[in-house]
C-alpha positions in Angstrom: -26.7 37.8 266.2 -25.1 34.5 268.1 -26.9 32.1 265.7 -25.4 28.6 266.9 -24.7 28.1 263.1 -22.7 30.8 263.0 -21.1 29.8 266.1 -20.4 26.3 264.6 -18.9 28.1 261.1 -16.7 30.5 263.5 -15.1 27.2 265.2 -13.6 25.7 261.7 -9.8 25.4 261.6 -9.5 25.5 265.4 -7.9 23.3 267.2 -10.3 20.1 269.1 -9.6 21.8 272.8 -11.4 25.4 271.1 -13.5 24.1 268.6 -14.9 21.9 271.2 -17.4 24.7 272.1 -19.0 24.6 269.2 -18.8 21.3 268.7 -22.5 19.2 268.4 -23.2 16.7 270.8 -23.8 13.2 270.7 -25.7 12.5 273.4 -29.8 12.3 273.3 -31.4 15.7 272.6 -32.3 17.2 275.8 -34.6 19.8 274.7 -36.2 18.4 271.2 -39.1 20.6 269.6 -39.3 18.1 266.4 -42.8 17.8 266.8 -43.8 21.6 267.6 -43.7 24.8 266.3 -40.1 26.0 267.4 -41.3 29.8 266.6 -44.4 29.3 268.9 -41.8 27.8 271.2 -39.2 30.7 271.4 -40.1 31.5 275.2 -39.7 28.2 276.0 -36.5 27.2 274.6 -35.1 30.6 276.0 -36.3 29.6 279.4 -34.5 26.4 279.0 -31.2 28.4 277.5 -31.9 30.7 280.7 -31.8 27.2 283.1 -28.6 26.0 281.7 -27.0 29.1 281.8 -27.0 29.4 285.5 -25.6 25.5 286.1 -22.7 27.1 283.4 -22.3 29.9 285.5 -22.7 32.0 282.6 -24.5 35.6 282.6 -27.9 35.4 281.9 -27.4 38.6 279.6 -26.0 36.6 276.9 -29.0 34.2 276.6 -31.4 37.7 277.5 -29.1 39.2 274.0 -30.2 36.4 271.4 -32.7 37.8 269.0 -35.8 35.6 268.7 -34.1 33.5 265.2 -31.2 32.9 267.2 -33.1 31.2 270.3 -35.7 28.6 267.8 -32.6 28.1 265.9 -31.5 26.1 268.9 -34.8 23.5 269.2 -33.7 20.1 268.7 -30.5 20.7 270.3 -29.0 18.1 273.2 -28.3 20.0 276.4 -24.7 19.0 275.3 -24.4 21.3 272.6 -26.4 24.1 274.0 -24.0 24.5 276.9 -20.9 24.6 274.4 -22.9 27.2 272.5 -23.7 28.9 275.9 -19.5 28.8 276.3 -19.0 29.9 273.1 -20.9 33.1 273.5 -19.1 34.0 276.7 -16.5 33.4 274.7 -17.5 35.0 271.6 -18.6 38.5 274.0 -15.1 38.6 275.3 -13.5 38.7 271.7 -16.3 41.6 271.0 -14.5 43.6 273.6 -10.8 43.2 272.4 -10.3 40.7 275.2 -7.6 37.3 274.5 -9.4 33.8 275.1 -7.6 31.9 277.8 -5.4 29.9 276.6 -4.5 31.6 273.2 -1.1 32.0 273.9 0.4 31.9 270.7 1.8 34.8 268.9 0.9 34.3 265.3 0.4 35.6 262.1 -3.0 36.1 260.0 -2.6 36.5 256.1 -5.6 39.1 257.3 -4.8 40.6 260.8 -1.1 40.6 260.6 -0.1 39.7 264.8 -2.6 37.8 266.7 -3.2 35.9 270.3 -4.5 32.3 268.8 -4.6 29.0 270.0 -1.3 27.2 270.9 0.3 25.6 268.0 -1.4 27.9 265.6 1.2 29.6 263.6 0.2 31.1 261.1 -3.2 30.4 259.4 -5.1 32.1 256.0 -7.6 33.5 258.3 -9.0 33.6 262.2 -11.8 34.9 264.6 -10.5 38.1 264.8 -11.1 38.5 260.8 -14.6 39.6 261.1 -14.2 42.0 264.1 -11.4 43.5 262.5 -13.3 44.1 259.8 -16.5 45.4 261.8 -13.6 48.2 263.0 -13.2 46.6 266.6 -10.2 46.6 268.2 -8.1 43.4 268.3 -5.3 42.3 271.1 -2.0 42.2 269.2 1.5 40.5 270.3 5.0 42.5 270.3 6.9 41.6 267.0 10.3 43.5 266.0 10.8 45.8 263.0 13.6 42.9 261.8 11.2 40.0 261.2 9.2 42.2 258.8 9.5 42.5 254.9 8.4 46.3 255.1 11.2 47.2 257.1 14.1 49.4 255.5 17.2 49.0 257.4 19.3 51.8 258.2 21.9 51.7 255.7 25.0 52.6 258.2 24.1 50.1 260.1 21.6 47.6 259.4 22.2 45.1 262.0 21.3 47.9 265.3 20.4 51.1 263.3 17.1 52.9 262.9 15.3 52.2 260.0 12.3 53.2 257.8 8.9 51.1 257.1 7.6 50.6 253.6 4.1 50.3 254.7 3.8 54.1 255.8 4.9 53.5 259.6 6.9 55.1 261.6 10.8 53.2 261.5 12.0 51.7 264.7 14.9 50.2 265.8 15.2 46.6 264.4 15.1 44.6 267.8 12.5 47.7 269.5 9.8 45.8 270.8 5.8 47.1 269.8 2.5 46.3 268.2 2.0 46.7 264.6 -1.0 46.0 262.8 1.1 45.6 259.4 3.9 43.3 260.5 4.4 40.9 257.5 7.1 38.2 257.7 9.0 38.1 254.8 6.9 35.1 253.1 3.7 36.5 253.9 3.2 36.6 249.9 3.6 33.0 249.6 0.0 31.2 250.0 0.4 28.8 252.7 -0.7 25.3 251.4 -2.7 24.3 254.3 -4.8 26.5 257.3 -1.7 26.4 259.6 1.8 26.3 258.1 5.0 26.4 260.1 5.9 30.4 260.8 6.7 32.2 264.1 6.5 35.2 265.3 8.5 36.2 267.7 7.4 38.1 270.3 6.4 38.9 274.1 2.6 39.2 275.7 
């Protein structure tokens, strides 16, 4: 479901231009049901989700999508943060379907993911939004890295600097500087906890 808490737990740790979407809103609620039954009111407050979507230019499929909890759960709402929310499914869909948010440009590392597209200026970080899709078995976007920057890389013993080489982790070896996607790339600190959500680590690579 796209409950709008859900949405607003999903936008921790990002940075304010991302998070933004699922920001609440400060201005005057422009849809309050504080004195009505928001159940009762479900068709309602989906018509009204249905309204803004259109001035967002967003599908009408997403709003059309939201189960019945995930519509009342909106009542009270400013128009503010039902657009964001509105956004952040677009948003949200997108992810679903393996596709990079524009404007994550960043090729970082997740303690869970390994490579991922994030935000700029993110890193590395102890977890992200692909976490849970990964986990649900959907396919995730992932940056080139190089065999080199990896602690599961065995180096070719001949040459260690330009050989071939072997991978601890069960993948096939490439060349040390080979370009290609790798879903257990793990720098060679990836052990060490990182103190905060984003610590200073690149990865480098090409989209």
């Amino acid at each position: 479901m796209g409950a709008l808490s859900d949405l607003l737990k999903n936008g921790a740790g990002m940075p304010a231009n991302i998070a933004k979407t699922a920001n609440l809103g400060t201005e005057p609620a422009g849809y309050s049901q504080d004195s009505q039954d928001s159940q009762g009111c479900e068709p309602e407050i989906r018509a009204h989700l249905l309204h803004l979507a259109e001035s967002e230019g967003v599908d009408a499929a997403h709003v059309h999508r939201l189960h019945a909890d995930d519509v009342t759960a909106c009542a009270g709402q400013s128009d503010k943060t039902l657009r964001a929310y509105l956004r952040g499914l677009v948003l949200g869909a997108g992810m679903d379907a393996g596709h990079v948010p524009p404007g994550w440009t960043t090729a970082a590392h997740c303690e869970g993911c390994g490579p991922v597209w994030l935000w700029p200026d993110a890193a590395r970080v102890r977890a992200c939004p692909w976490c849970f899709r990964r986990k649900a078995g959907k396919a995730i976007p992932r940056p080139q890295v190089q065999c080199r920057d990896c602690r599961h890389f065995l180096p070719n013993a001949m040459n260690p600097a330009a050989g071939g080489g072997d991978c601890a982790a069960g993948r096939a070896g490439h060349w040390p500087m080979q370009r290609h996607r790798c879903p257990d790339m793990r720098p060679p600190n990836a052990d060490k906890p990182a103190p905060n959500l984003m610590i200073s680590h690149s990865v480098e690579s090409t989209p």
